[in-house]
N, CA and C of each residue as an Amber inpcrd file, in Angstrom:
protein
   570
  32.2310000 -29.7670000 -38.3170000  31.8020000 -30.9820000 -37.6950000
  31.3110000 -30.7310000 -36.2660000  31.9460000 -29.9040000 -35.7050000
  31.5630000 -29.7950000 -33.9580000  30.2950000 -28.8660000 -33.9920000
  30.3460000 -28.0450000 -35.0500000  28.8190000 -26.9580000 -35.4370000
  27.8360000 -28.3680000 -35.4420000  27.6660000 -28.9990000 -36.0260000
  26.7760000 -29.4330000 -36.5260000  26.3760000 -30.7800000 -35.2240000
  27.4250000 -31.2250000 -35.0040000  26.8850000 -31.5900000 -33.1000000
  26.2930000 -30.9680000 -32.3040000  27.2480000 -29.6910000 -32.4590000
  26.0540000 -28.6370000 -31.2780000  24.4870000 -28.6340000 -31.5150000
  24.5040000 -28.3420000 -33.2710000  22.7840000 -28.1160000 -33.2930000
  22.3880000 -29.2870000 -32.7440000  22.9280000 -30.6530000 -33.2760000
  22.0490000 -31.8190000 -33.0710000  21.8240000 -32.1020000 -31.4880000
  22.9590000 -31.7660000 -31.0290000  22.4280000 -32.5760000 -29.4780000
  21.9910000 -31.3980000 -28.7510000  22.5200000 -30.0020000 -28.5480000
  21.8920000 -29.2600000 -28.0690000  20.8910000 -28.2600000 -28.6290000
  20.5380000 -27.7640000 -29.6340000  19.4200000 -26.6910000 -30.5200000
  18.0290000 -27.1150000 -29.7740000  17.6030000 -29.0070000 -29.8690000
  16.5400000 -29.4040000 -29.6360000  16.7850000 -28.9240000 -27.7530000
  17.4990000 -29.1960000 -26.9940000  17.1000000 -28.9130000 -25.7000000
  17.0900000 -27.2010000 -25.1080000  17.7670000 -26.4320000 -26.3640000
  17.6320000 -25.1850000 -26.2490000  16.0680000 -24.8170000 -26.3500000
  15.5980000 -25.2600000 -27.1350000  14.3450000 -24.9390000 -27.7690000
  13.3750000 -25.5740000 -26.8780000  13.2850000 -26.6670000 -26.1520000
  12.8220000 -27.6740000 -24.9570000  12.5850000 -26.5010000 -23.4950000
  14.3790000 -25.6020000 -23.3820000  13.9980000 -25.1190000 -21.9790000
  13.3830000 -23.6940000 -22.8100000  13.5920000 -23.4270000 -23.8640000
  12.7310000 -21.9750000 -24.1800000  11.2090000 -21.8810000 -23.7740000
  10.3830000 -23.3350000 -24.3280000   9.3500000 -23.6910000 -24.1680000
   8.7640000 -23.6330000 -22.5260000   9.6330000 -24.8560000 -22.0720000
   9.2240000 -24.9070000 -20.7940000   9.3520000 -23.0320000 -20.0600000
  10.5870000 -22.7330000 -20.3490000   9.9580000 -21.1940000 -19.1660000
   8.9010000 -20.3650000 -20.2820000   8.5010000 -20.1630000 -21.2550000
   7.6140000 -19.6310000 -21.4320000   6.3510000 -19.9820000 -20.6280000
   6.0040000 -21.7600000 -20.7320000   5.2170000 -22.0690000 -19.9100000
   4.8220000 -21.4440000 -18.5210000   6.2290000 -21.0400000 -18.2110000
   6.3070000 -20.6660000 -16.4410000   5.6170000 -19.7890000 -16.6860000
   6.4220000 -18.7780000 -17.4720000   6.5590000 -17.4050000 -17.0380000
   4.6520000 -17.1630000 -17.6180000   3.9240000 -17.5810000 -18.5800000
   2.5730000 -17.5730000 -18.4470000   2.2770000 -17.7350000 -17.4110000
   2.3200000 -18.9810000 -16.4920000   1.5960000 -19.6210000 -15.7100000
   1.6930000 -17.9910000 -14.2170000   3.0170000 -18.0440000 -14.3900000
   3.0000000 -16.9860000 -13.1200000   2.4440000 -15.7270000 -13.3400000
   2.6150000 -15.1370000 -14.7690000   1.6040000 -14.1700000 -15.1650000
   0.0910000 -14.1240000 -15.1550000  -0.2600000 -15.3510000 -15.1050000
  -1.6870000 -15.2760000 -15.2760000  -2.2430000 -15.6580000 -13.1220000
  -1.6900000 -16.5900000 -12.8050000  -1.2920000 -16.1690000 -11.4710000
  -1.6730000 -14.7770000 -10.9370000  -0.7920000 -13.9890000 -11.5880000
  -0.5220000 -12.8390000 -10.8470000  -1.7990000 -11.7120000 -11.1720000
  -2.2830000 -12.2520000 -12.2970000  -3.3950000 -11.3350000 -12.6370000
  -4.8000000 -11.9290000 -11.4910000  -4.9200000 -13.4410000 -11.5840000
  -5.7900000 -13.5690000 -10.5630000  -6.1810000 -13.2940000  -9.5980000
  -4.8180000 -13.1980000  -8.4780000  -4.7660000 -12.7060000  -7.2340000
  -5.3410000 -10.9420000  -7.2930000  -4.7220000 -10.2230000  -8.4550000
  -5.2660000  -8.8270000  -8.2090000  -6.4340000  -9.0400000  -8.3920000
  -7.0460000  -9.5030000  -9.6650000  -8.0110000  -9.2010000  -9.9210000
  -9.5490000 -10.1010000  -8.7730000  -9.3180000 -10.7090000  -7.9600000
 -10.1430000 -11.4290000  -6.8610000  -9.6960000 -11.0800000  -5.4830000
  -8.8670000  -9.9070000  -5.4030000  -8.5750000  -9.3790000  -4.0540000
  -9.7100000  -8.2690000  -4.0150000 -10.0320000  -8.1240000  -2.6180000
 -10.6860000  -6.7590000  -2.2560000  -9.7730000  -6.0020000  -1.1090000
 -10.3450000  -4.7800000  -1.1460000 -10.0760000  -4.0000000   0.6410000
 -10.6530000  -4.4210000   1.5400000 -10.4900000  -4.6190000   2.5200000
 -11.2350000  -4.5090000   3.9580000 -10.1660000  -3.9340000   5.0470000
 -11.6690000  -3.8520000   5.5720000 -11.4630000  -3.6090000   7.2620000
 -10.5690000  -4.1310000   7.7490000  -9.9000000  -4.2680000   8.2840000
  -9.1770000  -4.9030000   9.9690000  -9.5220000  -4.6240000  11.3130000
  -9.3150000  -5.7560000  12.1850000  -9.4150000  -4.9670000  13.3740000
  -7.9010000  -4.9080000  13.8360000  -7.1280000  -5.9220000  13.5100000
  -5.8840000  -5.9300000  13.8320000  -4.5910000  -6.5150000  12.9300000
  -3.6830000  -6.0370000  12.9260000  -3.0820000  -6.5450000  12.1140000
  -1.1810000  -7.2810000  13.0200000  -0.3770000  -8.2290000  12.1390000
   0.6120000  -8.1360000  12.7790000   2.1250000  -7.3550000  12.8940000
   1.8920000  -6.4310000  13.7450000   2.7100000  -5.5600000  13.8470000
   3.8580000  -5.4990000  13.8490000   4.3400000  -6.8460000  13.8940000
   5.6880000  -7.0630000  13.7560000   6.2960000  -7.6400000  12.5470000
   5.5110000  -7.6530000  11.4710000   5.5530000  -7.8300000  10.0390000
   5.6090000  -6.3770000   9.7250000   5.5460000  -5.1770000  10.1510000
   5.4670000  -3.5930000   9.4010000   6.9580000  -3.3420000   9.6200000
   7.5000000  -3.4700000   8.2370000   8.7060000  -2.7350000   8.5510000
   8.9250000  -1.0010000   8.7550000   7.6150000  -0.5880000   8.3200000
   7.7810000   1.0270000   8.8860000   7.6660000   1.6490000  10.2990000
   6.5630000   0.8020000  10.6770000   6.7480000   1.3990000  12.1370000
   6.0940000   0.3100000  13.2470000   6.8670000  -0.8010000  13.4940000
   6.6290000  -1.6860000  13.6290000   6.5970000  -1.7240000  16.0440000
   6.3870000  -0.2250000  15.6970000   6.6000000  -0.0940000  17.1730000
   5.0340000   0.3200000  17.7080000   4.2280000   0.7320000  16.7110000
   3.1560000   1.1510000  17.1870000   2.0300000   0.1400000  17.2850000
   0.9720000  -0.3020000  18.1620000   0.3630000  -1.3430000  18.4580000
  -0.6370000  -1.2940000  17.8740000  -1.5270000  -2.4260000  17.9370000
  -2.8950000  -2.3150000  17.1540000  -3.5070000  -1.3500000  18.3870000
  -3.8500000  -0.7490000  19.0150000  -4.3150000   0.1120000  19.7990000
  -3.7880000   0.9380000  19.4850000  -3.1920000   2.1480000  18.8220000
  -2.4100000   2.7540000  18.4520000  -3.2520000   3.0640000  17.1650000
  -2.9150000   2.0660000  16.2770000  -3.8090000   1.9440000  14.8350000
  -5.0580000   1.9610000  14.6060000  -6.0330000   1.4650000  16.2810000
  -7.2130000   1.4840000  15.8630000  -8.2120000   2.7640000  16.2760000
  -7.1250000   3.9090000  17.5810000  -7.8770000   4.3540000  18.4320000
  -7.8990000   5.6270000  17.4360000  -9.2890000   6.8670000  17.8560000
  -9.6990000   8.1300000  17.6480000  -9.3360000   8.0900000  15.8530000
 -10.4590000   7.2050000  15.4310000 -10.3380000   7.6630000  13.5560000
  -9.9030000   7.0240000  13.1710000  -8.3490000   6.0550000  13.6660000
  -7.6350000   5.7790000  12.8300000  -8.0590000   4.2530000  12.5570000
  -7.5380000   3.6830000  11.1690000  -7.9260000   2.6050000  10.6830000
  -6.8910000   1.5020000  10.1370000  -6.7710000   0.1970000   9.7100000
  -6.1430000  -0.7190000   9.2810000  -7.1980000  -1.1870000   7.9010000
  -6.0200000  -1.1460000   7.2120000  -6.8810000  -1.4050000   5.5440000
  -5.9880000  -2.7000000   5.4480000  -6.5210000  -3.9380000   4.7520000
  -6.1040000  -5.1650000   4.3280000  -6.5790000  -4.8320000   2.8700000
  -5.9630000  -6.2540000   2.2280000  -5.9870000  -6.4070000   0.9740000
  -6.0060000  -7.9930000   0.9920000  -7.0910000  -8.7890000   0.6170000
  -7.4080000  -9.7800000   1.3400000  -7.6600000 -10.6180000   0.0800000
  -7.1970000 -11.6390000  -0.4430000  -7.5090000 -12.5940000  -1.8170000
  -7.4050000 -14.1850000  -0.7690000  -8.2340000 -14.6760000  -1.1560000
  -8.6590000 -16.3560000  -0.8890000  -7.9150000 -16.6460000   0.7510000
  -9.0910000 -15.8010000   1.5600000  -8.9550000 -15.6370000   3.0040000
  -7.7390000 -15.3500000   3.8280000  -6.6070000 -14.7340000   2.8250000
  -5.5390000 -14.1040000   3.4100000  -4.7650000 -12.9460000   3.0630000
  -4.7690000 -12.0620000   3.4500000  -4.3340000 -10.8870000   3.8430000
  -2.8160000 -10.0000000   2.9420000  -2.6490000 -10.0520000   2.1220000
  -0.9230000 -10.0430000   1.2250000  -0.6480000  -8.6460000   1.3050000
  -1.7130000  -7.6650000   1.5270000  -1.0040000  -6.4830000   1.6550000
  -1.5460000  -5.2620000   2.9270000  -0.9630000  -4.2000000   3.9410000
  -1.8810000  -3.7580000   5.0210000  -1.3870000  -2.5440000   4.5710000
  -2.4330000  -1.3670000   4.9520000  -2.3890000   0.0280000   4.8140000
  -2.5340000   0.8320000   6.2860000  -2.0100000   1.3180000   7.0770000
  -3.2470000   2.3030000   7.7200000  -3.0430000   3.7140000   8.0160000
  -4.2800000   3.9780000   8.4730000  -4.5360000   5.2660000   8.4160000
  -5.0470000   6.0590000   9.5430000  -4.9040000   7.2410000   9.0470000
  -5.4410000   8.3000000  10.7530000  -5.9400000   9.7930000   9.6670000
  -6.8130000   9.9690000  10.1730000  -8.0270000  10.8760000   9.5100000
  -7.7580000  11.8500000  10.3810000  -7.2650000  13.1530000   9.5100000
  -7.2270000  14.4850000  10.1680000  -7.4960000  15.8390000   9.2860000
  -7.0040000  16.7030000   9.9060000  -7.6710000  18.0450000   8.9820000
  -6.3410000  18.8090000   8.7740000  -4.9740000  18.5670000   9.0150000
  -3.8220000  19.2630000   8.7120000  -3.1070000  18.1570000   8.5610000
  -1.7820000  18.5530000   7.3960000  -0.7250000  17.2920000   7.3350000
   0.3450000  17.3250000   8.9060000   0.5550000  15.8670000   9.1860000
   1.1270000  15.5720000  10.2840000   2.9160000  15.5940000   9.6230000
   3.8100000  16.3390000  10.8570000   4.9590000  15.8850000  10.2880000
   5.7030000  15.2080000  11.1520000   4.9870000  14.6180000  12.3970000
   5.4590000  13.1820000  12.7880000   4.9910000  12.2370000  12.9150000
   5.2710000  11.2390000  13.8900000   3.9770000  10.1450000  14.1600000
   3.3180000  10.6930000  15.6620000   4.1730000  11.5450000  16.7520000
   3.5750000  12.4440000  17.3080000   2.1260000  13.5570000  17.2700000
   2.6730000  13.9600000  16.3050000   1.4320000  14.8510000  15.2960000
   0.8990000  14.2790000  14.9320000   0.9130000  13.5830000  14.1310000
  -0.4950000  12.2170000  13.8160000  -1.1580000  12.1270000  14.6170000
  -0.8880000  11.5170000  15.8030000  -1.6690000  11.1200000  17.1050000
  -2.6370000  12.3060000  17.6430000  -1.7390000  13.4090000  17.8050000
  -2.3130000  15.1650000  18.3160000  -3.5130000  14.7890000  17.0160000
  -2.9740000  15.0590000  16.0240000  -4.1720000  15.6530000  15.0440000
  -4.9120000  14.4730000  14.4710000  -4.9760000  13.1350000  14.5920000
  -5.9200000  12.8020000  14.6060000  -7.1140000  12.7320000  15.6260000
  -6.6480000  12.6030000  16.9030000  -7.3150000  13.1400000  18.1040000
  -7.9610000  13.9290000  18.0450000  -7.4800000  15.3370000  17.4530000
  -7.9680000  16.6020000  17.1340000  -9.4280000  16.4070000  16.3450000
  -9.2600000  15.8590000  15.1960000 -10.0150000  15.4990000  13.9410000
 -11.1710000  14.4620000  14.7180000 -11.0700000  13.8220000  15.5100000
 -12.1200000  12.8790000  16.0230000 -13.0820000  13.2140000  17.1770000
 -12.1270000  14.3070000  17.7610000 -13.1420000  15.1220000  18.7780000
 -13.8020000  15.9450000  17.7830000 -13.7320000  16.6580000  17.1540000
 -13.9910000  17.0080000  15.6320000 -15.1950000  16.9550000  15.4850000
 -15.3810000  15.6690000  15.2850000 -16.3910000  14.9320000  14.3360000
 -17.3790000  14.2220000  15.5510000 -17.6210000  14.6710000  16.6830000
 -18.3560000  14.5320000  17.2790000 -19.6330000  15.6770000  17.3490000
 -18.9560000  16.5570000  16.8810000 -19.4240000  17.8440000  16.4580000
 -19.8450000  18.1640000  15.6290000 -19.6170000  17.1930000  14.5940000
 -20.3340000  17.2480000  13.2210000 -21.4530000  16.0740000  12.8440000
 -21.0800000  15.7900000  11.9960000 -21.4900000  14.3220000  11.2300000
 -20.9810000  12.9630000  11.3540000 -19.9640000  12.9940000  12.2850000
 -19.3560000  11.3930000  12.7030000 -18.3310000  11.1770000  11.4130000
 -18.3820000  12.0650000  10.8340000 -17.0410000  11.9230000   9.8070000
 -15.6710000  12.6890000   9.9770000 -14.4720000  11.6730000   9.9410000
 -13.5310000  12.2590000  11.0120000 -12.5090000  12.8090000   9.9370000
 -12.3060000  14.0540000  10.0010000 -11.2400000  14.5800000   9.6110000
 -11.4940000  14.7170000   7.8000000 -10.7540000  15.4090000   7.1210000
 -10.7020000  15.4750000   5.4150000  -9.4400000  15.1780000   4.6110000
  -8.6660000  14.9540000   5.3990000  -7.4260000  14.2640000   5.1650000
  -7.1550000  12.7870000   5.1080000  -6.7190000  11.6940000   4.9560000
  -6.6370000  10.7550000   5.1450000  -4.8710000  10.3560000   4.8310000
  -4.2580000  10.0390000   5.7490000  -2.9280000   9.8070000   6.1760000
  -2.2280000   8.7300000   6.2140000  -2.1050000   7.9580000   4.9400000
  -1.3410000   6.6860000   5.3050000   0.2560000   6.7280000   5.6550000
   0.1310000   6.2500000   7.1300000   1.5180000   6.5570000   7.8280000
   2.1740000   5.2890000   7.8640000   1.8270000   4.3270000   7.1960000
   2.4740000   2.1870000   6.8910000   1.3770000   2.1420000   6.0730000
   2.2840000   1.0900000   5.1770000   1.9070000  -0.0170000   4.1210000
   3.1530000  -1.1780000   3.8990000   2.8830000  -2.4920000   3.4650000
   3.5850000  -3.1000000   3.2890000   3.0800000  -4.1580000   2.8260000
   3.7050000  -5.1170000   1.9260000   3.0580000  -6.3040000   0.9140000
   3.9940000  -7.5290000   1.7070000   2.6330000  -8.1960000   1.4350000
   3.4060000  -9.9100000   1.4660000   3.6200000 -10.8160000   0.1780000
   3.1830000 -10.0310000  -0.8720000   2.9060000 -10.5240000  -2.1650000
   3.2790000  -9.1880000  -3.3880000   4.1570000  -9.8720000  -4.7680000
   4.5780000  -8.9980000  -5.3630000   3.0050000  -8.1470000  -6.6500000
   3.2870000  -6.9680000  -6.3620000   1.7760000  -6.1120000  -6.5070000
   0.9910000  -5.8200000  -5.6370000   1.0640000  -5.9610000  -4.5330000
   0.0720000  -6.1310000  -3.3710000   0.3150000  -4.2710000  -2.9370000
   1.2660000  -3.6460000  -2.4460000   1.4890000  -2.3640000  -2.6790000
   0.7450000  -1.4450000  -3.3630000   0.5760000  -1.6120000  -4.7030000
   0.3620000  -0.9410000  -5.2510000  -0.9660000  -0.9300000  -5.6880000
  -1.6180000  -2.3430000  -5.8030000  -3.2190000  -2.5190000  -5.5610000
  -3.3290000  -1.7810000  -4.6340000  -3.1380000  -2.1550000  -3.1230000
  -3.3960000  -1.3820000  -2.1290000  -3.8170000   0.3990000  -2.1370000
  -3.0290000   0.8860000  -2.5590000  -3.3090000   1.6150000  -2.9690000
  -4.4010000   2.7060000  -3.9630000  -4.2570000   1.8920000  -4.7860000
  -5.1930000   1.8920000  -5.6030000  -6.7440000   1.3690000  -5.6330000
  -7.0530000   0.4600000  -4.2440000  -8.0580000   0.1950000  -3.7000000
  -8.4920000   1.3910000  -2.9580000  -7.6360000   2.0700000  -1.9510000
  -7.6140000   2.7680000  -0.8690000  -8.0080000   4.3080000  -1.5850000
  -7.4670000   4.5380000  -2.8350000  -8.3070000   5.4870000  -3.6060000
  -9.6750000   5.3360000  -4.0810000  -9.9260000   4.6540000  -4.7640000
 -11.1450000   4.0090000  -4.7400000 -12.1010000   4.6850000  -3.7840000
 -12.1480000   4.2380000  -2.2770000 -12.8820000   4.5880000  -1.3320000
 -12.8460000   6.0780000  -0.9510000 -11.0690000   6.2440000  -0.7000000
 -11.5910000   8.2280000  -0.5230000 -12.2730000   8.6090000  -1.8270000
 -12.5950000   8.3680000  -2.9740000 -13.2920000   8.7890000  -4.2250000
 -14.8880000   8.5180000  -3.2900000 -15.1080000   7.3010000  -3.2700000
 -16.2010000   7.1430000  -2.9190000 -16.7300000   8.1330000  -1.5030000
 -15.6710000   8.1440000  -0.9900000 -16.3730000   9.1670000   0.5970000
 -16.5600000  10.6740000   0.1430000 -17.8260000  11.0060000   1.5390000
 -18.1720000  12.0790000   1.2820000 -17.3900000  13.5270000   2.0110000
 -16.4840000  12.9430000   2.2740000 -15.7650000  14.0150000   3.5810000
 -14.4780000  13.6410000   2.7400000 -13.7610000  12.9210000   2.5650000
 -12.3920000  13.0840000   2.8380000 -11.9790000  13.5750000   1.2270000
 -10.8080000  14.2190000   1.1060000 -10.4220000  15.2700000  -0.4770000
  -9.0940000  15.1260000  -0.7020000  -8.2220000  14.5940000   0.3200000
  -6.5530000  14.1090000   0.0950000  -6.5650000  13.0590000   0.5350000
  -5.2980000  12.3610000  -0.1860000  -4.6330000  11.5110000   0.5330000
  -3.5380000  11.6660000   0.6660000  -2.5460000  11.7810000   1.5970000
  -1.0310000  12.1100000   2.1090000  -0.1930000  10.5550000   2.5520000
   0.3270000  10.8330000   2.6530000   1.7510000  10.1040000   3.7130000
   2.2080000  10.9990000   5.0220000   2.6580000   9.6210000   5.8290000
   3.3450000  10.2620000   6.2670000   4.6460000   8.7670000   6.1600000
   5.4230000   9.1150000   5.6250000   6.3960000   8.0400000   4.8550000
   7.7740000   8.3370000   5.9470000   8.6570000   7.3920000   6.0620000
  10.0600000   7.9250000   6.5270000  11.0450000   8.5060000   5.4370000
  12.1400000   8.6450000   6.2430000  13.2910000   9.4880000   4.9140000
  13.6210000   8.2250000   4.3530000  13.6200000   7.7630000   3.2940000
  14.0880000   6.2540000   3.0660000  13.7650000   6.5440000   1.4910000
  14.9320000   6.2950000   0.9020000  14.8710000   6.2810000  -0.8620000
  14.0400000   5.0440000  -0.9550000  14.0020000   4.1490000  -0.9220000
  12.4090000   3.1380000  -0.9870000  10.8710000   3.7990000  -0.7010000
  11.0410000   4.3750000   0.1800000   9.6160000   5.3000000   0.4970000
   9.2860000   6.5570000  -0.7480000  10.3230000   6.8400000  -0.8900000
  10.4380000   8.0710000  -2.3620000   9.9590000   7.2390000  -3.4190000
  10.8180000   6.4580000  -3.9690000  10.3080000   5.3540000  -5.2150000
   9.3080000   4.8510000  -5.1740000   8.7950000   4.5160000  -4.1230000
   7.3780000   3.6390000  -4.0260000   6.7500000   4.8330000  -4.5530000
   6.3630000   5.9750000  -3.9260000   5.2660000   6.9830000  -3.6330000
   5.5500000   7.5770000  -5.3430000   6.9730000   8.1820000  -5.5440000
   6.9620000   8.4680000  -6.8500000   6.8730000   7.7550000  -7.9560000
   7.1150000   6.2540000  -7.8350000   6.7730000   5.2240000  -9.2710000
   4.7780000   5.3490000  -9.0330000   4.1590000   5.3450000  -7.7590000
   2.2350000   5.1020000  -8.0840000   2.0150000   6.6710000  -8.1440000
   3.1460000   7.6820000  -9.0660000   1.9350000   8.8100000  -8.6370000
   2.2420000   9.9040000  -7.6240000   2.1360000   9.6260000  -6.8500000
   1.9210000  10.6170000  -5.2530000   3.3470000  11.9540000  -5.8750000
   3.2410000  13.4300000  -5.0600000   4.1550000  14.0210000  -5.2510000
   4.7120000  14.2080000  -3.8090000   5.3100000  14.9100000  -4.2280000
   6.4690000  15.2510000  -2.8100000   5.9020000  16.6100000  -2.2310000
   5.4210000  16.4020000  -1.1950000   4.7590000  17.8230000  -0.5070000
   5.5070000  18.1470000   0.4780000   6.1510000  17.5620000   1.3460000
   7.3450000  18.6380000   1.6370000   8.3280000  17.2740000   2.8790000
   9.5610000  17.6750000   3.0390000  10.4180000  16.8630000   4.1780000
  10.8850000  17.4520000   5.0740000  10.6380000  16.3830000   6.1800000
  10.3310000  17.0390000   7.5880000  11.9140000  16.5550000   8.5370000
  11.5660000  17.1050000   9.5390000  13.0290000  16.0420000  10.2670000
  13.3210000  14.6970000  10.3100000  11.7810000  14.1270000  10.3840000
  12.0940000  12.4690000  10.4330000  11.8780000  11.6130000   9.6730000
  10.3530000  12.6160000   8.4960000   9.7620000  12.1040000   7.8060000
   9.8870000  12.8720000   6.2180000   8.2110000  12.2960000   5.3000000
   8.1940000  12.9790000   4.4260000   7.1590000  12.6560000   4.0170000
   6.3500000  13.4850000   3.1990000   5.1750000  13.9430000   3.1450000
   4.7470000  13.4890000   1.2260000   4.1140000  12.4870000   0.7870000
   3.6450000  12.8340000  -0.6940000   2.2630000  12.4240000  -0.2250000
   1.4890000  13.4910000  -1.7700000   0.1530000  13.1840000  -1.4060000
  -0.1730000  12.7880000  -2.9990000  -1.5870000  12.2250000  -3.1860000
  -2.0160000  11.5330000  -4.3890000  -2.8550000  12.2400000  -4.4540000
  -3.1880000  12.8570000  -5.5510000  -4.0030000  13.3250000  -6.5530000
  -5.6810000  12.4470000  -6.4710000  -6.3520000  13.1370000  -5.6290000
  -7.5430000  12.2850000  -5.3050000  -8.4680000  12.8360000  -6.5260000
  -9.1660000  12.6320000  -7.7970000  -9.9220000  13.1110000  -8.5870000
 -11.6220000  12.5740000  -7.5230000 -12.2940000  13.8580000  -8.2710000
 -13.5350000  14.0590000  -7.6390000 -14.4260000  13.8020000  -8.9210000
């Protein structure tokens, strides 16, 4: 007798909330495909620095000077994920060295062709949106494919088991760990 209550009053509202979150869980799936699929890369000139939980000490002057760059990830005029970078010709194993050798790499390229460095060094990334990471990324390959100078892409990541997982769930390997930092690079196909 109490079986047969249960189905009646509850089976139908079991079956009611099954429905409704399927509904959701479409709605947010298809959501989520939109946003990737109508985001692009761009440029920056600046970004907010106090949203980078990696290195949230270095300024947009810092990010923008001798080579180095700010990559966005930009869907319906706002911004969900930032990359940047510093273009050099040896891996950096601090944010010290970064600075030296992108410097290096930009006096460089005054000397050449205005193309700075063959390395490309993302030393921060960070999402405001879930996937935004890893597009990022995957945009940011894209373009070293497309350039005519640059042949790696590296990190320069902190010691942080989040920084490992990220780099090792998209790919990247482990090229070597330093005192402060750590180093994976991605497999740039030509």
């Amino acid at each position: 007798m109490i079986s047969q209550l249960f189905k009646k009053k509850f089976k139908p509202r079991i079956k009611a909330r099954l429905r409704k979150n399927k509904q959701i869980l479409n709605k947010n799936i298809g959501d989520f495909f939109d946003w990737v699929k109508g985001a692009e890369l761009v440029e920056l000139k600046e970004c907010n620095t106090q949203e980078d939980p990696v290195r949230p000490e270095l300024d947009n002057i810092f990010r923008r000077s001798y080579g180095r760059k700010i990559y966005g990830v930009k869907y319906k005029n706002e911004i969900h994920a930032v990359m940047c970078f510093a273009y050099t010709n040896e891996i950096p194993r601090s944010v010290d060295e970064l600075d030296k050798l992108s410097h290096d790499a930009f006096l460089q390229s005054a000397q050449r062709d205005q193309n700075v460095g063959k390395i490309a060094i993302a030393y921060t990334v960070w999402s405001k949106k879930k996937g935004g990471g890893k597009l990022i990324v995957k945009e940011v390959f894209k373009k070293i494919k497309k350039s005519n100078h640059l042949n790696r892409l590296v990190t320069l990541s902190p010691l942080t088991d989040m920084a490992y997982k990220f780099h090792n769930k998209n790919g990247a390997k482990l090229v070597q760990v330093n005192e402060t930092t750590q180093n994976f690079e991605y497999e740039v196909p030509k």
